[in-house]
N, C-alpha and C positions, 0 to 999 in steps of 0.2 A: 899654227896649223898642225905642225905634230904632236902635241898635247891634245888637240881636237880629235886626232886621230885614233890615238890612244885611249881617249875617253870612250869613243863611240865602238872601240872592238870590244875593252873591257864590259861594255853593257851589253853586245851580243853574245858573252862568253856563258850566262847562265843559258841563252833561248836554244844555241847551239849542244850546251850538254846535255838538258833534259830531250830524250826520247821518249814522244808521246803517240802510243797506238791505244788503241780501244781494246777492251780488256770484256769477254762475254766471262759473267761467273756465275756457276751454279753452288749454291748453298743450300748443303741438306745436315744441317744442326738437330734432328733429330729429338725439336724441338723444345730446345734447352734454352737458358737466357745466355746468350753469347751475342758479343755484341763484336761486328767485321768489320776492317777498314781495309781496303787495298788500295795502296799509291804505285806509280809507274817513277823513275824517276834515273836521269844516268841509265838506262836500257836496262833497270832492272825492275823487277815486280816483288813487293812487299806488300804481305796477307799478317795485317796483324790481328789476332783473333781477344779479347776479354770473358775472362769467364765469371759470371754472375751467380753462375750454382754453388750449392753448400758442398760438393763434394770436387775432386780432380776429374778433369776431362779428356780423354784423347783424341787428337787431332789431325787428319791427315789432309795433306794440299797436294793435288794433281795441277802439275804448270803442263801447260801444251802451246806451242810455239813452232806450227809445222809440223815437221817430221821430229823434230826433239822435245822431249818428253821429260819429264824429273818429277820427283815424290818427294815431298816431307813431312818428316812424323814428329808430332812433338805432346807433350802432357804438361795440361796447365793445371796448377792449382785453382783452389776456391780464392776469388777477389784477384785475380792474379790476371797477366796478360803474356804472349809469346807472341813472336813475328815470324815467319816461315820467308825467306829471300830467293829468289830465285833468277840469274843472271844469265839470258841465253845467251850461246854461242855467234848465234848468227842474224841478219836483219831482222825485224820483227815487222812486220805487219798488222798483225792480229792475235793476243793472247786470248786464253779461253785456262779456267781457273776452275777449279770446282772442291770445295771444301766439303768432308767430313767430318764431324763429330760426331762421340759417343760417349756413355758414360762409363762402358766395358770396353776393355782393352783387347782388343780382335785386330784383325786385319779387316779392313775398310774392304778388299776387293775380294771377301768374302761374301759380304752382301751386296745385295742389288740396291738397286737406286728405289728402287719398288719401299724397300722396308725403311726407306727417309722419308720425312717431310718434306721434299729440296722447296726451292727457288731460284728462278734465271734472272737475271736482269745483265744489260750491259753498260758499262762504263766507256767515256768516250774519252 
């Protein structure tokens, strides 16, 4: 019975770590071949972006999670890939993501969302 016991906490132990909320993300790639993957996993969210263009790209990932908020900036090479992590503070509910790239190195919150191609979709 306590080896049964032990068995059956042991198999709740991954459903209990991953924290899964729905994740709204906008992507405005600015119409480059990159290719997006975000996973939720352990309460954090991971944007790993690929870059398919012949030159270096820059990347910037807005996490929103409430009221707390975080940026990251990162530059990929050609054939290359980067993952952006993001681990809030506090319960999560509902993530909202929104990626830029570009092929010039500016600040993302320079421009408007007007001068992307974006895209919304939400993951559940």
């Amino acid at each position: 019975m306590k080896n049964l016991c032990l068995s059956l906490l042991i198999l709740l132990i991954p459903a209990i770590a991953i924290a899964n909320y729905p994740v709204t993300i906008t992507t405005c790639l600015d119409n480059m071949s990159v290719a997006l993957d975000i996973r939720v996993m352990n309460n954090q969210t991971f944007v790993r972006l690929e870059n398919y263009e012949s030159t270096e790209i820059y990347c910037e990932t807005k996490f929103k999670a409430g009221s707390d908020r975080r940026t990251r900036k990162t530059t990929i090479q050609s054939d290359k890939d980067g993952v952006m992590i993001y681990s809030p503070r506090r319960t999560v509910t509902r993530m909202y993501v929104t990626v830029y790239c570009s092929d010039e190195k500016e600040s993302m919150a320079d421009k408007t969302l007007l001068e992307y191609s974006c895209w919304k979709s939400t993951k559940d």
